[in-house]
C-alpha positions as CSV (number, residue, x, y, z in Angstrom):
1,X,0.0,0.0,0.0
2,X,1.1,3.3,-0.7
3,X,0.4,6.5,-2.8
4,X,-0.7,6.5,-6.1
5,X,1.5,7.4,-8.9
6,X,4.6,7.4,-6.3
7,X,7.5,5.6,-6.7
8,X,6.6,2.9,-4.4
9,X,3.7,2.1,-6.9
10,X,6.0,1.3,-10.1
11,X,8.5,-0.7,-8.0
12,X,5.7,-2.7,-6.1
13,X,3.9,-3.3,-9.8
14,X,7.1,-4.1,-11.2
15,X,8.3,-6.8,-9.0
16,X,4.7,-8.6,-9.9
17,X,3.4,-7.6,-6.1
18,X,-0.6,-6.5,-5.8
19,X,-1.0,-2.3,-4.8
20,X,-3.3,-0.8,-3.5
21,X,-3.2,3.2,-3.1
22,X,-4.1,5.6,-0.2
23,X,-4.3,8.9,0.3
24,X,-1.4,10.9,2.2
25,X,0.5,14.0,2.9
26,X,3.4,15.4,4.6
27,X,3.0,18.0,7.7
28,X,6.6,19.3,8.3
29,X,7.9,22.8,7.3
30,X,4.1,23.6,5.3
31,X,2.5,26.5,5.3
32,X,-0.9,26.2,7.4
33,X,-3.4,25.8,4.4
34,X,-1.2,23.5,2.6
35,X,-1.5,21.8,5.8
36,X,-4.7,21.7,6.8
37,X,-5.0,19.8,2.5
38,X,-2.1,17.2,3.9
39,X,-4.7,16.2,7.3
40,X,-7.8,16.2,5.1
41,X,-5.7,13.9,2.5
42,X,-4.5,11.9,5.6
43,X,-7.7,11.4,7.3
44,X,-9.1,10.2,3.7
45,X,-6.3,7.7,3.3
46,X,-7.3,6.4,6.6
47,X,-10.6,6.0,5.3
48,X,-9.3,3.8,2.6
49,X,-6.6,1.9,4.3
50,X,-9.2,0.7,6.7
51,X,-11.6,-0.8,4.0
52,X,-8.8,-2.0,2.6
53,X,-7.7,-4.2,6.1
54,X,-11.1,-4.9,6.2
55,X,-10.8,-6.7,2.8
56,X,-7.3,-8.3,3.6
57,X,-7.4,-9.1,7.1
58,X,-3.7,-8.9,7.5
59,X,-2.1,-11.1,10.3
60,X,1.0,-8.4,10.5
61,X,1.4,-5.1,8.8
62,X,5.2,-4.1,8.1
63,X,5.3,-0.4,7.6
64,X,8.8,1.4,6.3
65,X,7.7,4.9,8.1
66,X,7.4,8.2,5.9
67,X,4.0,9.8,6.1
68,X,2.7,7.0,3.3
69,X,2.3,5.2,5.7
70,X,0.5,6.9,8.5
71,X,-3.0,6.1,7.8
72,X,-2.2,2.2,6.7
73,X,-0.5,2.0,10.7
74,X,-3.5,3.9,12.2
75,X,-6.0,1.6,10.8
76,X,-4.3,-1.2,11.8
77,X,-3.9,0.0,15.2
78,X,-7.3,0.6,15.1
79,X,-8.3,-2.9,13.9
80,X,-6.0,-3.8,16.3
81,X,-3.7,-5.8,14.0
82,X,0.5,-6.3,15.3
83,X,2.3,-3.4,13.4
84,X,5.9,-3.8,13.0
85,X,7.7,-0.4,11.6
86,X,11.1,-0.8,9.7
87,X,13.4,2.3,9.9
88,X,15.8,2.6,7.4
89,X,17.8,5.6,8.7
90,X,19.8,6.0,11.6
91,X,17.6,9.0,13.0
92,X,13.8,8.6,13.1
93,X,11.9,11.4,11.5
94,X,8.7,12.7,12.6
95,X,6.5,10.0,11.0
96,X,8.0,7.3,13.0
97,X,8.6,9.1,15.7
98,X,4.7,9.5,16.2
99,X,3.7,6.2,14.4
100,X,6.1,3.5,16.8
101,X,3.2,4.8,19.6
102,X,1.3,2.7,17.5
103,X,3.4,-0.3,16.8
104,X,4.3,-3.7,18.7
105,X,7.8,-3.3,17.6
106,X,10.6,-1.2,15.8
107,X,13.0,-2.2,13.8
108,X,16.5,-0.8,13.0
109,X,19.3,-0.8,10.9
110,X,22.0,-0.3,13.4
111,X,22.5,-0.5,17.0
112,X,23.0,3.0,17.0
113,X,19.6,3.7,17.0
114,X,18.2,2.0,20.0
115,X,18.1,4.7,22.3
116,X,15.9,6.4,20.2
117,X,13.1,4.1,21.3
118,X,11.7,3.1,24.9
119,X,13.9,0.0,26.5
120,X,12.6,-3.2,24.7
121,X,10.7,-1.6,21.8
122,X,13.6,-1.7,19.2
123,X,15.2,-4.7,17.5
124,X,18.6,-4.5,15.7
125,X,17.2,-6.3,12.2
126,X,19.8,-4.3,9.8
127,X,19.3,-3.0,6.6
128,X,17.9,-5.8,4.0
129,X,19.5,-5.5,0.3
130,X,19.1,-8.1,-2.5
131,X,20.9,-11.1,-1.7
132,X,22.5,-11.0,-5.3
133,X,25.0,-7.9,-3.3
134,X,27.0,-10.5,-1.3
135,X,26.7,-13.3,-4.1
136,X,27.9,-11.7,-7.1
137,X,31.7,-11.2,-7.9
138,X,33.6,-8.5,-9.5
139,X,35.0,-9.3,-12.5
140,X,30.9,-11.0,-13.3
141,X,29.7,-7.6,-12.3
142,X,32.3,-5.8,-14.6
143,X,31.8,-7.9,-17.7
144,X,28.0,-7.5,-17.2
145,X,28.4,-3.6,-17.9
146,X,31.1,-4.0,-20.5
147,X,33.5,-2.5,-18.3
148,X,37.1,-2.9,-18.3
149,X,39.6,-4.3,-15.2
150,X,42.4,-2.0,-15.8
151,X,41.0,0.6,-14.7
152,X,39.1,1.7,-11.2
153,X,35.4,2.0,-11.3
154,X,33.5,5.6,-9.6
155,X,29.6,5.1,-9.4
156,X,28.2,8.3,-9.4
157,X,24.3,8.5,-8.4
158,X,21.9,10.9,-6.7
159,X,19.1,8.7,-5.9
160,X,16.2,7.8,-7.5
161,X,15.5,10.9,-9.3
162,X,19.6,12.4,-9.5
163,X,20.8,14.6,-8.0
164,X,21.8,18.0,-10.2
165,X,24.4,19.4,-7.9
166,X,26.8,16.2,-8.3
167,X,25.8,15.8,-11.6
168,X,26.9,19.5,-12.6
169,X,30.3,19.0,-10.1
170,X,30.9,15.6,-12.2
171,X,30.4,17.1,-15.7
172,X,32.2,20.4,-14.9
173,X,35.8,18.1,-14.3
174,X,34.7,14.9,-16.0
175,X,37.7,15.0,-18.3
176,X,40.0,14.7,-15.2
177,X,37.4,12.1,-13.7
178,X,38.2,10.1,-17.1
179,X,42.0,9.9,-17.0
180,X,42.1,8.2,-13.7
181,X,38.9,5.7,-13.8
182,X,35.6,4.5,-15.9
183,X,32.4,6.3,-14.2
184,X,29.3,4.8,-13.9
185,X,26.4,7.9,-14.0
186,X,23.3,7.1,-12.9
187,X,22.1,10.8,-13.6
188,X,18.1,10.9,-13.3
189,X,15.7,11.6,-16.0
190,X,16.2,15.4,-16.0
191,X,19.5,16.2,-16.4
192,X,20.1,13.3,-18.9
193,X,19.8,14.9,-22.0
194,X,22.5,17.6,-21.5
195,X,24.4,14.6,-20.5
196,X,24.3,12.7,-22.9
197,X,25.3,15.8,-25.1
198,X,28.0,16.2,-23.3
199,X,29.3,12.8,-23.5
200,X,28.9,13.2,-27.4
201,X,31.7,15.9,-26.9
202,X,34.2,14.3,-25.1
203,X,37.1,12.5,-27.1
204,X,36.2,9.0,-28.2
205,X,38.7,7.3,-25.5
206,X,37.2,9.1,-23.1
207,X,33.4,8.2,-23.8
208,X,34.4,4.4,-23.7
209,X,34.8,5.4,-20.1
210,X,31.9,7.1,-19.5
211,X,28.4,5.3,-19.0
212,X,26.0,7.3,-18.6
213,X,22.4,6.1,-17.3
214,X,19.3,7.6,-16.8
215,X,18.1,5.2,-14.3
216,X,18.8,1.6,-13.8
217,X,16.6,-1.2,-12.3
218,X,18.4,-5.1,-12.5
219,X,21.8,-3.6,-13.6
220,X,22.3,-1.5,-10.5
221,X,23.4,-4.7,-8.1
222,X,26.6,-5.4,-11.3
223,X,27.3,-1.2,-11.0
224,X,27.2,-1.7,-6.8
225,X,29.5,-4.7,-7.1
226,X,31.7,-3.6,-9.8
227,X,32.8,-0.3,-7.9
228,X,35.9,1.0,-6.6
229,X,34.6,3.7,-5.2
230,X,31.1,5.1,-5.1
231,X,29.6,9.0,-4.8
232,X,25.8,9.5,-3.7
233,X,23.3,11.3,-1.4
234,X,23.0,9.8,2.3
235,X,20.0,8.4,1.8
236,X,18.8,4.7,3.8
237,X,19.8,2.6,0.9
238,X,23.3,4.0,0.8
239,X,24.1,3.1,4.3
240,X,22.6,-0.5,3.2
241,X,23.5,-1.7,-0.5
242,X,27.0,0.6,0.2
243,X,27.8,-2.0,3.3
244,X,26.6,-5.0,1.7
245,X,29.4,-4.5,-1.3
246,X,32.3,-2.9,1.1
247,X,32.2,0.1,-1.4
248,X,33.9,3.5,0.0
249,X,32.2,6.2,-0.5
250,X,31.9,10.0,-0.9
251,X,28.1,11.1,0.5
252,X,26.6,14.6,0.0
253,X,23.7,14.7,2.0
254,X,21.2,16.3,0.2
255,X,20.5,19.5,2.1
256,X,16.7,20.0,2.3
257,X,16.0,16.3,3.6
258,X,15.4,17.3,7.3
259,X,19.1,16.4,8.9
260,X,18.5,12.5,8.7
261,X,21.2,12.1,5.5
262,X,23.7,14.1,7.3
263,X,23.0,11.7,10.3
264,X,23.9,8.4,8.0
265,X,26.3,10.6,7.0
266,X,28.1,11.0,9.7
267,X,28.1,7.6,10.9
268,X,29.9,6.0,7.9
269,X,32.1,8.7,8.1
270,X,32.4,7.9,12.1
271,X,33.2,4.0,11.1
272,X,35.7,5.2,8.7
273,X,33.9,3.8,5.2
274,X,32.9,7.3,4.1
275,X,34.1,10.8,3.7
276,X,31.5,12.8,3.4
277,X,31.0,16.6,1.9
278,X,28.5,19.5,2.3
279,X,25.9,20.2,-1.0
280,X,27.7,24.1,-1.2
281,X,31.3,22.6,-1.5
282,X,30.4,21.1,-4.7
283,X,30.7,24.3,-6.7
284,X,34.3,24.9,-5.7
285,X,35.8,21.8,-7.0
286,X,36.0,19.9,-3.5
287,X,34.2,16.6,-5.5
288,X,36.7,16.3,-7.8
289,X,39.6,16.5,-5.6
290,X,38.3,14.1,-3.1
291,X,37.7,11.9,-5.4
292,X,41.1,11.8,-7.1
293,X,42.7,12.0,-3.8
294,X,40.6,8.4,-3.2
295,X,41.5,7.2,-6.5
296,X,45.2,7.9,-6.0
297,X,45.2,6.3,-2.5
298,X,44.2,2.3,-3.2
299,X,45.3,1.7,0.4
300,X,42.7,4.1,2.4
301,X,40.1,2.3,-0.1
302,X,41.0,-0.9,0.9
303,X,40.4,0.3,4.4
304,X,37.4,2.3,3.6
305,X,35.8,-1.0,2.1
306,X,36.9,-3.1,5.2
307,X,35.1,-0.9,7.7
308,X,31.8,-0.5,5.5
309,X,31.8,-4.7,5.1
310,X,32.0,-4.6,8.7
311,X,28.9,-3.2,8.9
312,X,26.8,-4.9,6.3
313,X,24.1,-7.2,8.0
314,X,23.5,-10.1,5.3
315,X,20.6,-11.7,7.6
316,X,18.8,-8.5,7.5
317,X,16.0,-9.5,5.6
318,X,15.4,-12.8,7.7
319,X,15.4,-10.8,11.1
320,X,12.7,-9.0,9.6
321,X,10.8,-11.8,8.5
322,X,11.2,-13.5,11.8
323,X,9.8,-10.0,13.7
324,X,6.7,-10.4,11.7
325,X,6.1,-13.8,12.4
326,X,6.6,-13.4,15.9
327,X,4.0,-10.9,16.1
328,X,1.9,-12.7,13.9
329,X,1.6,-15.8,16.2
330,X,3.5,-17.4,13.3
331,X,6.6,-19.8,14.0
């Protein structure tokens, strides 16, 4: 369940799973008429989400926190059916803060978080990823992209939808980006097609290096494997899929996401697997020479990668599984 025409729909309708949408808003940081539309919208959705329980009869709900979910939990609670919440990110944000009044259990990615939660109501589960991460080797990875072993791999991506900042730092120095590695892009739909036209100008050595995506679905476990050395936002999934590979990383937390990014941020960086930068310091050239410094230093990768293994939780998905059968009255 989720909203309609987000990006939770096409990945749930993708993987072949059954949706079913509900109404929701956000509340934080809006003006008061846009949110007074956001608790008429909510209230709605809660409407729906309870017919739709009603229909299902759910032994377990497992809600991922983010106001999508709001009035699936409240219904349930309501219906008094177990909800177990999921959060992603090291720091809960207002959604879960208020929804895990609601829920049997919490769980988290990292131990970290526990003492953001009442003794007893979180669980260390950590951060599920697609068991192809840990199974799936290099050089497989590599020849799955058509790229080459000689040189050192940067995956570059800004999330789901990009992320135009490191996408105008990349392109502004991608020459010097090219002389030292290949570069994966994963660029988002808007800025692709100034991309790509600035691909077409680079020297024809140099575009062999560059692969430039728009998005990408199945391929994105071979880019996560195949690379040396990753950039990205500090989103939930970083901390996860980043871990799961023992990839180092350069994270830019994207500024206007609350302060939970700069929170993951900061504890990769704390465990030594990360070196993170601030959104501004892209426009002086600080990307580019961080990354070349990491290129140019194969032994703090090799550490970098070490500590973010260390972290990786490859059971993740089965302590999750094993929460909601608990409260289920499953075995």
């Amino acid at each position: 369940m989720g909203t309609s025409g987000g990006m939770e729909q096409a990945i749930v309708q993708r993987a072949g799973l059954a949706f079913r949408a509900v109404e929701a808003g956000g509340l934080r940081g809006m003006r008061p008429a846009a949110m007074l539309r956001s608790m008429i919208a909510l209230a709605r959705g809660a409407v729906q989400a309870w017919r739709i329980l009603r229909e299902f009869r759910p032994d377990v709900v497992l809600a991922t926190g983010g106001y999508a979910c709001a009035p699936v939990v409240a219904a349930a609670w309501l219906q008094r059916c177990p909800v177990f919440i999921y959060l992603p990110d090291i720091e809960p944000g207002l959604a879960v803060k208020v929804l895990s009044h609601l829920a049997r259990r919490v769980g988290v990615s990292f131990a970290d978080t526990l003492a953001c939660f009442p003794t007893g109501k979180a669980v260390v589960t950590g951060y599920p990823v697609r068991s192809e991460l840990y199974s799936r080797d290099k050089s497989t990875a590599r020849a799955r992209l058509s790229l080459l072993d000689d040189l050192p791999i940067v995956l570059v991506l800004g999330g789901s939808r990009g992320a135009h900042s490191i996408n105008a730092a990349l392109s502004h120095d991608l020459g010097r980006w090219l002389t030292m590695a290949q570069v994966v892009h994963i660029a988002g739909q808007q800025d692709i097609d100034w991309l790509m036209q600035h691909r077409a100008e680079l020297p024809a050595d140099l575009q062999q290096r560059y692969h430039l995506h728009a998005y990408l679905h199945d391929e994105m476990v071979d880019a996560l494997v195949a690379a040396d050395l990753a950039v990205a936002r500090a989103g939930a999934a970083t901390m996860g899929e980043f871990t799961a590979v023992g990839v180092p990383s350069v994270l830019v937390p994207y500024p206007f996401a609350g302060q939970h990014q700069h929170v993951n941020a900061d504890f990769l960086v704390r465990h030594q697997a990360a070196v993170q930068l601030k959104d501004e310091e892209l426009a002086t050239g600080a990307l580019t020479q961080t990354v070349l410094d990491l290129l140019e230093d194969a032994p703090r990768r090799r550490d970098m990668s070490s500590n973010a293994r260390a972290l990786a939780s490859p059971n993740a998905a089965r302590n999750i599984v094993e929460q909601l059968a608990l409260l289920s009255g499953g075995a």
